[in-house]
C-alpha positions in Angstrom: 11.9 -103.7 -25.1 14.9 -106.2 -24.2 17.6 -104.5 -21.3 21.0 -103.9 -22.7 23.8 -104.2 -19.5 26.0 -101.0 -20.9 29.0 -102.5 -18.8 31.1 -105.1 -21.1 31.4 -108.9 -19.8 35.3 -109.0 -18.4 35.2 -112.9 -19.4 34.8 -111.9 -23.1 36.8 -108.5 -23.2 39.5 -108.6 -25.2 42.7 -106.6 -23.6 41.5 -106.7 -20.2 43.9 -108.9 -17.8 42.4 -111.0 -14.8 41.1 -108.7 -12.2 39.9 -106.6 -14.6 42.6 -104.2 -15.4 43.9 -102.6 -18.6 47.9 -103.3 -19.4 50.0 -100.1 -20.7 48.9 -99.0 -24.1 45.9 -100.6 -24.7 42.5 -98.2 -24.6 40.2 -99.3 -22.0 36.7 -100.4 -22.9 34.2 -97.4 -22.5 36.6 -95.6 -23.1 35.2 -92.3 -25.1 36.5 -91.5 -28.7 36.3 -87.7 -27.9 39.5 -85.9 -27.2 37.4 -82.3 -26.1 33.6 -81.7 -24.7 31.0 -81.2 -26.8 29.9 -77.9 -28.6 30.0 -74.7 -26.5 26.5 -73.3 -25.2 25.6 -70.0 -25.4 25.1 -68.4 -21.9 21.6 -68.4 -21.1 21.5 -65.7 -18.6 19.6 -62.5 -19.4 21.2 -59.4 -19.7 20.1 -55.9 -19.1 16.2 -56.4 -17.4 17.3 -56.0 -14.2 17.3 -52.3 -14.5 13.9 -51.9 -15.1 12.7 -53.9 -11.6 15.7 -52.2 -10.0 14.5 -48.7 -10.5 11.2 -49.8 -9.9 12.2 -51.3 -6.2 14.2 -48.1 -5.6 11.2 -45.5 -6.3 8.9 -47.5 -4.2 11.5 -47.8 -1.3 11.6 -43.2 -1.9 8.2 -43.0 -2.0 7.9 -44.7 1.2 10.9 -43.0 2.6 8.9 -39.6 1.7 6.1 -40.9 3.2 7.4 -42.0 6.7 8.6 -39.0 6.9 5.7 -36.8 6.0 3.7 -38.8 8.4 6.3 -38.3 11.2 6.6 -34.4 10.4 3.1 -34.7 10.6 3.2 -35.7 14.2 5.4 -33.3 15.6 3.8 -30.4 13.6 
């Protein structure tokens, strides 16, 4: 597989001036034929399963709420 240099030669670019700069009105080279981005993606972020760990998280954090409790009733009593 032969290497391709993407950058253009400035010797053999038409439009450029010396140093390598563009003069007013002509497109430089690389420059991208695409006025906008590129298609719109969909948003990949799940929606609506975080209810199901949160409700699972907050009855565990109960039942060990209840429990502490029970144990230090259970102490004094």
């Amino acid at each position: 597989m032969s290497y391709v240099n993407p950058d253009p030669d400035p010797r053999s670019t038409p439009g450029l001036e010396p140093g390598g700069g563009v003069p007013p009105g002509e497109t430089p080279p690389a420059e991208s034929s695409m006025p906008e981005a590129g298609p719109r993606q969909p948003d990949s972020t799940a929606r609506g399963w975080a209810k199901a760990p949160l409700t699972l998280i907050l009855l565990l954090v109960l039942v060990m709420a209840v429990g502490f409790l029970a144990y230090a009733l259970g102490l004094i009593f």
